[in-house]
SESESE-582647 format. One record per residue (C-alpha): x, y, z; residue in one letter; residue number from 1. Coordinates in steps of 0.02 Angstrom, whole numbers, plus 50000, padded with zeros to 5 digits. Example, Ala and Ser with C-alpha at 12.3 -4.5 7.8 and 13.67 -1.06 7.14 Angstrom:
BEGIN
REC | 50615 | 49775 | 50390 | A | 1 $
REC | 50684 | 49947 | 50357 | S | 2 $
This chain:
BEGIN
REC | 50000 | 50000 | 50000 | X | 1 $
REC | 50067 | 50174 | 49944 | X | 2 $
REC | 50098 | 50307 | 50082 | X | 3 $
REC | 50043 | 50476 | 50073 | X | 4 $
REC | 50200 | 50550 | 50028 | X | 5 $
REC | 50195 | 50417 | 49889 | X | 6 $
REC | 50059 | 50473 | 49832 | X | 7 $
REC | 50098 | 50650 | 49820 | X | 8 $
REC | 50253 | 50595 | 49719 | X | 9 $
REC | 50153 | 50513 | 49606 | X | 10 $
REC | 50051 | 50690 | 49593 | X | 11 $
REC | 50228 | 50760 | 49523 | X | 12 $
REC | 50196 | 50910 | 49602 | X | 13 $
REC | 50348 | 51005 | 49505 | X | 14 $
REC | 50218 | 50994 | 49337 | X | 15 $
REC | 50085 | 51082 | 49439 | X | 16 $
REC | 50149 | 51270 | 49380 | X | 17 $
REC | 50105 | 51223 | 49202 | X | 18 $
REC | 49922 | 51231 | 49258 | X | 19 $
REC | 49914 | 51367 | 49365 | X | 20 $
REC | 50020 | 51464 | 49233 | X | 21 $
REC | 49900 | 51483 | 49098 | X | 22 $
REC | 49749 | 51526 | 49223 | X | 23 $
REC | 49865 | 51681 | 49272 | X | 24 $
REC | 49901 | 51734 | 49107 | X | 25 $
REC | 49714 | 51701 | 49042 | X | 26 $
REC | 49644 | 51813 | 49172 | X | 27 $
REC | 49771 | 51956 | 49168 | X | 28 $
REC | 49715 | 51938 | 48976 | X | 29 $
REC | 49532 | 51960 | 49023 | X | 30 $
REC | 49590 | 52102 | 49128 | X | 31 $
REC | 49689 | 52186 | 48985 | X | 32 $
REC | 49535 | 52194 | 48872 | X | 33 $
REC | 49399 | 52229 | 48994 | X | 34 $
REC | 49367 | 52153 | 49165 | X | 35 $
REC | 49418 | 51990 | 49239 | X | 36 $
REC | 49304 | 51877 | 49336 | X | 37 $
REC | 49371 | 51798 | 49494 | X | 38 $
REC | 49252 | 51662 | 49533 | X | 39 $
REC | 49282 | 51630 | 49337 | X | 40 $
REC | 49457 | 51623 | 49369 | X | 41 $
REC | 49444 | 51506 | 49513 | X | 42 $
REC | 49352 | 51375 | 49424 | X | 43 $
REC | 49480 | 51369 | 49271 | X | 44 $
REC | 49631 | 51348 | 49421 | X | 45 $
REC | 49518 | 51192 | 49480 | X | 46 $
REC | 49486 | 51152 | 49318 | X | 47 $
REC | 49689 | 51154 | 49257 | X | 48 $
REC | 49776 | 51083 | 49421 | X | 49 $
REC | 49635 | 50931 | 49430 | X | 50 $
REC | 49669 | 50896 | 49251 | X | 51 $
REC | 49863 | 50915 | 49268 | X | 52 $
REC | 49859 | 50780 | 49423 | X | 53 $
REC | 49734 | 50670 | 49327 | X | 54 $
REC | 49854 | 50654 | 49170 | X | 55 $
REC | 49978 | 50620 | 49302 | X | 56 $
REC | 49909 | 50478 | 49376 | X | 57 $
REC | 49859 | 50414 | 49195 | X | 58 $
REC | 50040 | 50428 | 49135 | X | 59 $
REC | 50098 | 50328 | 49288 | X | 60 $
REC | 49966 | 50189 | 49256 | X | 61 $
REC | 50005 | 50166 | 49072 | X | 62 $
REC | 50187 | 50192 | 49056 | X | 63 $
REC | 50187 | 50046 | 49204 | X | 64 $
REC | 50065 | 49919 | 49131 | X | 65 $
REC | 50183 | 49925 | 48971 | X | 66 $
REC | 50331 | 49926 | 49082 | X | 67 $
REC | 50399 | 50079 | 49011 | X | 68 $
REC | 50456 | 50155 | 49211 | X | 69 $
REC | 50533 | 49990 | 49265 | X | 70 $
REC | 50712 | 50073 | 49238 | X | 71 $
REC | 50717 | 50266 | 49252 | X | 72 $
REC | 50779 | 50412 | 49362 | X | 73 $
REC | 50654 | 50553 | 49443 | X | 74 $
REC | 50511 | 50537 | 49567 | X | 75 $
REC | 50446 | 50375 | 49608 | X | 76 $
REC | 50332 | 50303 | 49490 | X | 77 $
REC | 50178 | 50200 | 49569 | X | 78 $
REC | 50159 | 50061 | 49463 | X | 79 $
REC | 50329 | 50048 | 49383 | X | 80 $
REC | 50397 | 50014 | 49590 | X | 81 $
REC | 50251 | 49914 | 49639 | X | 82 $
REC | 50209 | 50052 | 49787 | X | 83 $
REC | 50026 | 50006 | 49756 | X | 84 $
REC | 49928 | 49920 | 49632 | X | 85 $
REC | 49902 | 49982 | 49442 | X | 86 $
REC | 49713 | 49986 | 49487 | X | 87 $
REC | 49731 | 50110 | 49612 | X | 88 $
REC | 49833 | 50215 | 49510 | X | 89 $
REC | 49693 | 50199 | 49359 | X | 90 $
REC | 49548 | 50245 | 49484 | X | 91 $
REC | 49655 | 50380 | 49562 | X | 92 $
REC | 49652 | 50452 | 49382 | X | 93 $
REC | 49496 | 50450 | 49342 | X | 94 $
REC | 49455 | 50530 | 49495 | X | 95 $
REC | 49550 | 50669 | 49468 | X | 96 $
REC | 49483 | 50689 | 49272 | X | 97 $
REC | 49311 | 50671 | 49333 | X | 98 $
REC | 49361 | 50823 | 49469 | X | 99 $
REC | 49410 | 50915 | 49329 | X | 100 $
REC | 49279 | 50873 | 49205 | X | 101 $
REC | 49149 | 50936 | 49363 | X | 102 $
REC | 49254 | 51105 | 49387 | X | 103 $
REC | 49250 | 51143 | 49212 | X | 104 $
REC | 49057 | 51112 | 49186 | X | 105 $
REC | 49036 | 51239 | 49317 | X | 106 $
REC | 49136 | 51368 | 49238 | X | 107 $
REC | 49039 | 51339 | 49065 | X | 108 $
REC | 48877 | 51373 | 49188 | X | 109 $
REC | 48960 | 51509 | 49245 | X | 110 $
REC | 49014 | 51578 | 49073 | X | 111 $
REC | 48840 | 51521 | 48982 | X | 112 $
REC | 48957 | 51461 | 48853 | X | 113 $
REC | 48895 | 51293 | 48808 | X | 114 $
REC | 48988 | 51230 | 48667 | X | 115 $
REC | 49145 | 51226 | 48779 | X | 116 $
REC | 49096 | 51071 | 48835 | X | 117 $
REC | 49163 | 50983 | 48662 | X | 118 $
REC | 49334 | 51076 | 48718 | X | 119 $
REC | 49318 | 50979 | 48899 | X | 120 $
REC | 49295 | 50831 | 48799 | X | 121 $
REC | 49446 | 50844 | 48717 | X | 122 $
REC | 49550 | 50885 | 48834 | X | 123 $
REC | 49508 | 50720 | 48958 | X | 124 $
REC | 49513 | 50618 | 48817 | X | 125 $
REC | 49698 | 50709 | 48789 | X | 126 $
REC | 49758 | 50696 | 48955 | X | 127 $
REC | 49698 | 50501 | 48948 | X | 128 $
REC | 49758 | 50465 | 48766 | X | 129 $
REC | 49941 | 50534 | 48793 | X | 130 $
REC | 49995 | 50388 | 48854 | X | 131 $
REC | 49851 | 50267 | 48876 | X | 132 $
REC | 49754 | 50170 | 48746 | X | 133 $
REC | 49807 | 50069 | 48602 | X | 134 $
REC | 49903 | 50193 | 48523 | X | 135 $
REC | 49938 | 50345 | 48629 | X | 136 $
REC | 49995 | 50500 | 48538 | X | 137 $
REC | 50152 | 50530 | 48673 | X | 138 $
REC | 50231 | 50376 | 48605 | X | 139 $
REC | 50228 | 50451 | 48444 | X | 140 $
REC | 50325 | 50607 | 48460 | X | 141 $
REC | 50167 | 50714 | 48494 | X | 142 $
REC | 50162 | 50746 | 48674 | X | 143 $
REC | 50236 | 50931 | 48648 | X | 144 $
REC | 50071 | 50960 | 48515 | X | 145 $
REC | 49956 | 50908 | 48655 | X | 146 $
REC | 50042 | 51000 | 48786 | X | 147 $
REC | 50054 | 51159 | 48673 | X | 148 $
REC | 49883 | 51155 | 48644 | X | 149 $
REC | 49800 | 51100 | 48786 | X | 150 $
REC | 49916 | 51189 | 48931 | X | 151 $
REC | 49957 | 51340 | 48819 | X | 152 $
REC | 49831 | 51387 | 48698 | X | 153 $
REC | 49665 | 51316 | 48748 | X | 154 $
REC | 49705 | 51347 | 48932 | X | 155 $
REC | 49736 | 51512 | 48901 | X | 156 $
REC | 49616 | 51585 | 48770 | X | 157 $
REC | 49490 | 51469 | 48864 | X | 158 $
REC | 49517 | 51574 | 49042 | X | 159 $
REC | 49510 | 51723 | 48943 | X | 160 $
REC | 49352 | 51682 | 48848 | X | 161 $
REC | 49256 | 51622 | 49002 | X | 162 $
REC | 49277 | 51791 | 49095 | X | 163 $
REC | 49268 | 51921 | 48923 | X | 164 $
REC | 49193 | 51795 | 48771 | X | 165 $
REC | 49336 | 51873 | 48670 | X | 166 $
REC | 49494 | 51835 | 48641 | X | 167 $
REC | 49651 | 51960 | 48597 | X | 168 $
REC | 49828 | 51986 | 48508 | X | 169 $
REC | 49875 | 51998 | 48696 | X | 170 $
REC | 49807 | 51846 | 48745 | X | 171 $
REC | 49880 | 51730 | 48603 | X | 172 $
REC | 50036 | 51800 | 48631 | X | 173 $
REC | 50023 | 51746 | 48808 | X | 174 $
REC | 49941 | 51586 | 48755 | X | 175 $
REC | 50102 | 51533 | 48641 | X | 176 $
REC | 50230 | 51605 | 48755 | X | 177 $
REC | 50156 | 51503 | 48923 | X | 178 $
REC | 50114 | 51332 | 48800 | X | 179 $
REC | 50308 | 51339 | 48734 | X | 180 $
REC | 50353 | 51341 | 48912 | X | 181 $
REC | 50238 | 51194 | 48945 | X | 182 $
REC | 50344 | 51110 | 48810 | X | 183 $
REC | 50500 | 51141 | 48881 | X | 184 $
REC | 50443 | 51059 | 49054 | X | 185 $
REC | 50388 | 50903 | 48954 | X | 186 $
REC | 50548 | 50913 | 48851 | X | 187 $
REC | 50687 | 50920 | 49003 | X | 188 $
REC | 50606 | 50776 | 49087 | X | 189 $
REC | 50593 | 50671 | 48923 | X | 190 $
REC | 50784 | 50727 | 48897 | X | 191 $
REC | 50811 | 50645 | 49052 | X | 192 $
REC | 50725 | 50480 | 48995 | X | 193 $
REC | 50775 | 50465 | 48828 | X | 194 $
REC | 50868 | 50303 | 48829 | X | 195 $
REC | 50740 | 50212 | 48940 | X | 196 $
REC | 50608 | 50263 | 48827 | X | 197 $
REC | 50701 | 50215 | 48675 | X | 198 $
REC | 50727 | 50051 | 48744 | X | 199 $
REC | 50554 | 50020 | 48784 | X | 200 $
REC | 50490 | 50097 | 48625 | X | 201 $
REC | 50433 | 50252 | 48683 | X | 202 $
REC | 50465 | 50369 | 48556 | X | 203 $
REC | 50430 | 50535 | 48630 | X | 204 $
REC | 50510 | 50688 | 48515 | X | 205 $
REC | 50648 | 50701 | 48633 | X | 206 $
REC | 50687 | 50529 | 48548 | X | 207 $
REC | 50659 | 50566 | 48382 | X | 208 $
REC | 50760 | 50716 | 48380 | X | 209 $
REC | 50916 | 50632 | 48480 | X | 210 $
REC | 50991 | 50719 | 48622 | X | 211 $
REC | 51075 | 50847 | 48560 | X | 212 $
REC | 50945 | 50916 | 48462 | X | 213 $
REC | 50806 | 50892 | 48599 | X | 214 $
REC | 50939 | 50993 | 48706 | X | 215 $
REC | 50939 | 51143 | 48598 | X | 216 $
REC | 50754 | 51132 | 48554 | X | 217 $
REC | 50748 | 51138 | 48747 | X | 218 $
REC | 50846 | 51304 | 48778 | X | 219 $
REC | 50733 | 51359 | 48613 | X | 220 $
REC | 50578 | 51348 | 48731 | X | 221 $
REC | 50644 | 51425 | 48877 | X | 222 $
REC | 50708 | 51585 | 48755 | X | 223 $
REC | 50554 | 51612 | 48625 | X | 224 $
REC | 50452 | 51668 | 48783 | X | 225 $
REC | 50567 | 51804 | 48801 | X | 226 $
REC | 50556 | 51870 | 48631 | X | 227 $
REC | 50362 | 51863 | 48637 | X | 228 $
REC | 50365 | 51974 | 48789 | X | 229 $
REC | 50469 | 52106 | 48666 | X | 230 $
REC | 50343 | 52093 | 48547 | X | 231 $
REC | 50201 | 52117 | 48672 | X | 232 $
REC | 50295 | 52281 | 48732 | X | 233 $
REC | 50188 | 52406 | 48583 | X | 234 $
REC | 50048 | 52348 | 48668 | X | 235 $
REC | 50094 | 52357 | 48836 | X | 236 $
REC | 50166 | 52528 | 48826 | X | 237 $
REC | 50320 | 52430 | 48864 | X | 238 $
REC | 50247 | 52358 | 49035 | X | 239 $
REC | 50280 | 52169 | 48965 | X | 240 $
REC | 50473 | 52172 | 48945 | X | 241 $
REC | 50478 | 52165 | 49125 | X | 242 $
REC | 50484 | 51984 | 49091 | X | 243 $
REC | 50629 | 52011 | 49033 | X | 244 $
REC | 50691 | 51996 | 49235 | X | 245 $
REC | 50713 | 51784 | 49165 | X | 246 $
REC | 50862 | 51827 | 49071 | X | 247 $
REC | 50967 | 51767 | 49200 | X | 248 $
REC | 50870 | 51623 | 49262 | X | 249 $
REC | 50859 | 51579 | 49083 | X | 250 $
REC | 51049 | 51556 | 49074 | X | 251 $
REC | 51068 | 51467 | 49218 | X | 252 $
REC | 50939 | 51356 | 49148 | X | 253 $
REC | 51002 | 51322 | 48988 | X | 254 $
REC | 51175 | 51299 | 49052 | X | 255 $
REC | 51182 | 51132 | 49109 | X | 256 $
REC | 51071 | 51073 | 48963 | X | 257 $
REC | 51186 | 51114 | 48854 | X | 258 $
REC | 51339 | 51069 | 48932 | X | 259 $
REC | 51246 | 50870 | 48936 | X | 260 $
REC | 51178 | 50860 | 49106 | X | 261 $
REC | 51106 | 50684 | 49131 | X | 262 $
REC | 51015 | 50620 | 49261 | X | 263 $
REC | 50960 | 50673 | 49428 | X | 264 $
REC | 51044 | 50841 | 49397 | X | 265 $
REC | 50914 | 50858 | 49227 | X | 266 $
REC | 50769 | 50834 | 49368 | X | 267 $
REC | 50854 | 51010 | 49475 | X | 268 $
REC | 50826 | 51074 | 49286 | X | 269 $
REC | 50640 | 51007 | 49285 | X | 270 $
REC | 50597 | 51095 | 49456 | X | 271 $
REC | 50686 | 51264 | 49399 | X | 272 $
REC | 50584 | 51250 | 49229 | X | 273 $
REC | 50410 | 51233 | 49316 | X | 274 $
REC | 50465 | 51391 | 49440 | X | 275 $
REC | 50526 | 51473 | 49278 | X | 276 $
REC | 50362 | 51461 | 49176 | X | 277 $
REC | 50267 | 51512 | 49321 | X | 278 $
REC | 50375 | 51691 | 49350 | X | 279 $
REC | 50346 | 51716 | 49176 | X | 280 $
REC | 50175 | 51709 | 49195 | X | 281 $
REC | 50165 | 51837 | 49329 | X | 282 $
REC | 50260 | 51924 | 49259 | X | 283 $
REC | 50191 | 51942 | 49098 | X | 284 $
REC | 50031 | 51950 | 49173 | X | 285 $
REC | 50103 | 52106 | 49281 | X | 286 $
REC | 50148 | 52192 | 49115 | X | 287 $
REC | 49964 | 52157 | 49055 | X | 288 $
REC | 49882 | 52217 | 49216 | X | 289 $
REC | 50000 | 52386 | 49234 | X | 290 $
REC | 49963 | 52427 | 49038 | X | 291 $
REC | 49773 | 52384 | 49084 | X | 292 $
């Protein structure tokens, strides 16, 4: 039986920023163009960090049944170490999409915007298909299309549209920026598991592209951000290139992905990526509120 710390392993808590990060950014949005709604706001938080856990959980129950964890190097997978049974770890996933599925038909209540539940769809059936199924799309090299969608652009534009039933030049801006840092969390930690998942036939992108290219396209994700906050700046009467503040986090990021960090040392990178992508978002979000 798995113990609660376990458990909240198994959560991966150091993902949980790439939820909360687009919620921030998609409200500061709805702020920028007319008025944000709180209670709005809350909802899509419940809706992104239930979803976020949920995919967790799924990930750890798939990736064990096909034995894909049995050899790897990061937080302790539940299956994969036999901490508690793969049935547990489906159910626990489920719960946690079914959490999520019940926060987000309350925002769409809130919002009166009913077709929004086809988008829900989606995204449980993305956060179960990554790596469950027959033929899961994160074997295949697409896990950064999913997570650029789902935790950048729809998670975004979606706050924004729930509180304001618009969306702006501002708010896809943010929307890229925050799902290209989304990518780079998924990237580092597939960096890190790139042999075991070539072994076991995983075939994530970080895999097709080989290490040193995945490394680069890494450091890529971390830096485009940046730029997007400098082209934000004519509409923020400038307010957005405070974001530029990650310029020297953003080295010391890149640093030891370059120079072929391998290991646990890649997971130090991992944490520092998730605090990254959230002080971008505040940041960013700042700019947006000041110019508002």
């Amino acid at each position: 039986m798995a113990t609660a710390s376990e458990w909240l392993s198994g959560a991966r808590p150091r993902t949980l920023p790439a939820a909360a990060a687009p919620v921030l950014v998609g409200t500061a949005a709805a702020e920028f163009h007319s008025e944000a709604h709180l209670g709005a706001a809350l909802l899509a938080l419940g809706v992104a960090l239930s979803l976020q856990i949920g995919v967790n959980f799924a990930n750890d129950y798939s990736d064990g049944v096909r034995g894909t964890d049995l050899d790897r190097v990061g937080p302790t997978r539940l299956v994969a170490s036999g901490a508690t049974s793969a049935r547990s770890v489906k159910f626990m996933a489920f719960a946690w999409l079914g959490l999520g599925a019940l926060f987000g038909l309350a925002l769409i209540t809130v919002s009166g915007i009913w077709w929004l539940l086809a988008v829900g769809v989606a995204a449980v059936l993305a956060a179960w298909y990554y790596t469950g199924g027959r033929n899961p799309y994160g074997y295949r090299g697409l896990g950064e299309v999913g997570v650029f969608v789902f935790f950048g652009l729809v998670a975004v534009l979606g706050t924004m549209y729930t509180q304001v039933h618009a969306v702006s030049f501002a708010g896809v801006l943010g929307a890229v920026a925050i799902g290209l840092l989304a990518c780079a969390l998924l990237m580092v930690n597939n960096i890190r598991d790139i042999a075991t998942d070539f072994t076991a036939g995983k075939r994530t992108l970080a895999v097709r592209l080989g290490e040193r290219r995945a490394r680069r396209a890494f450091v890529a994700m971390l830096w485009l951000p940046l730029l997007i906050a400098v082209a934000a700046a004519p509409l923020t009467s400038g307010w957005s290139l405070i974001s530029l503040v990650l310029l020297a986090p953003a080295v010391v990021l890149s640093i030891p992905v370059m120079a072929g960090a391998w290991g646990r040392a890649l997971i130090l990178v991992l944490g520092g990526t998730g605090i990254y992508e959230l002080a971008y978002a505040a940041l960013f979000s700042l700019g947006l509120l000041l110019a508002a």
